[in-house]
N, C-alpha and C positions, 0 to 999 in steps of 0.2 A: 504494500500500500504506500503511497508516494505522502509526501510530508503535505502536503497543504491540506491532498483531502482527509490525512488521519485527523488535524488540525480541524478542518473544518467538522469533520464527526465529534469532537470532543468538546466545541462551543456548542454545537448543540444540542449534545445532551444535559449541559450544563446548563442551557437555555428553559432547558424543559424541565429538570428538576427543580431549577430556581421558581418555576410557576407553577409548579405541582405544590409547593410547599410555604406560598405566599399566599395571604387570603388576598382576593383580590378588592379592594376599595375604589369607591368614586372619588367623584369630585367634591363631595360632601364630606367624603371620609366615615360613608356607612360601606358595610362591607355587604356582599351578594345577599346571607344571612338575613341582614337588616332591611333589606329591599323583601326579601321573597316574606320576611314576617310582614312587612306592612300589607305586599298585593294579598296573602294566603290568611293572613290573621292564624287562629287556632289549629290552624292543618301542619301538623308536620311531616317535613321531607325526609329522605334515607340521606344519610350523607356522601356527599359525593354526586348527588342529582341536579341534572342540567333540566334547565327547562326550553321545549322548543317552539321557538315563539312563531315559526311559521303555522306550527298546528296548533297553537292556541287561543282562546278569546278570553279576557277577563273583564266582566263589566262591575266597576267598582272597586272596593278595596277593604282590606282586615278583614272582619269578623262578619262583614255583610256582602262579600264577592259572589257575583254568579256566573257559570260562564264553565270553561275547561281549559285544562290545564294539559299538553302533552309534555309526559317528563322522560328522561330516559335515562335511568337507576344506575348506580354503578355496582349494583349487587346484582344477582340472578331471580329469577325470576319469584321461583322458591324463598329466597330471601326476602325478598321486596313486599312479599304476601305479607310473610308473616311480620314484616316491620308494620304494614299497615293495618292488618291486625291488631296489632299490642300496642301500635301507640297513638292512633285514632282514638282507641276506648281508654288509654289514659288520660286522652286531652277531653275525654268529657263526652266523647261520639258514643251510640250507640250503636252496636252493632245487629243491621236487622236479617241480613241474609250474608250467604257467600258459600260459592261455587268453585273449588278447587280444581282445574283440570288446566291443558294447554292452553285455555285464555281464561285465567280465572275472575272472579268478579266480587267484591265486597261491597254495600249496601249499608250505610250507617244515616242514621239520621243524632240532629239536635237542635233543641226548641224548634224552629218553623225552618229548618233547610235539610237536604237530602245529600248526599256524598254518594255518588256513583262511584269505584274503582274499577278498573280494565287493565287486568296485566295479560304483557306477551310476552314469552322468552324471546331477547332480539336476537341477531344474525352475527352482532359481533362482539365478541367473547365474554356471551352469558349475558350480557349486560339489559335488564329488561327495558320493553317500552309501556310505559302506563298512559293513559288515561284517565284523569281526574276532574268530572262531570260534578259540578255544583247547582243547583236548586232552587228557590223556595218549596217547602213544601204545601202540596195541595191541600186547601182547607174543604174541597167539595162534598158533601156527602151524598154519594149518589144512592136514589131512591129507593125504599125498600118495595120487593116486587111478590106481589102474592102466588 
């Protein structure tokens, strides 16, 4: 291997552990963390989750957002369940259903909003893709039928 390109492999892997291991900050000097709590409010994330803004809509923000979220986990699929599992119902969610298999789906509700999840195992290494479907929940009560 000739000196410039060893050279050049070694800035950049030092490029990329420098920003694997830096949180990153705005302009304000909140960190990603500080942003994804205001859009998300009470929802926690797995860590290490990106959110993809091409496939996402959020209308509003904290603790009254509706809208969906696609996020893509840095755990597996399997993993990613059970973190939203355990820590949805820590933060206060209920949990009303959930369906374990190759696209599994959890169902929590709290006070008047509903949490859809949608996990996939993604394509590149393990890493899942979610979907997180937010609410109001329906007040209608449809008719009782004889």
């Amino acid at each position: 291997m000739n000196k410039l390109l060893q050279t050049s492999l070694i800035l950049v892997a030092l490029g990329l552990s420098a920003c694997a291991t830096t949180p990153m900050v705005s302009s304000d000097g909140e960190t990603v963390q500080d942003i994804q709590s205001k859009l998300l409010g009470d929802m926690p994330m797995p860590g290490g989750a990106r959110i993809n803004n091409e496939n996402s809509l959020i209308l509003g923000s904290g603790d009254g957002w509706a809208g969906r979220v696609a996020i893509i986990s840095a755990q597996n699929a399997n993993e990613t369940f059970t973190f939203f599992r355990d820590q949805f119902q820590k933060s206060g969610w209920t949990l009303v259903s959930s369906t374990k298999s190759k696209n599994s789906i959890l169902v929590f509700i709290k006070k008047d909003r509903t949490a859809t999840i949608e996990i996939q195992e993604g394509s590149f290494g393990g890493k899942a893709n979610v979907m997180l479907t937010v609410a109001p929940r329906s007040t209608v009560i449809p008719p009782v039928t004889k």
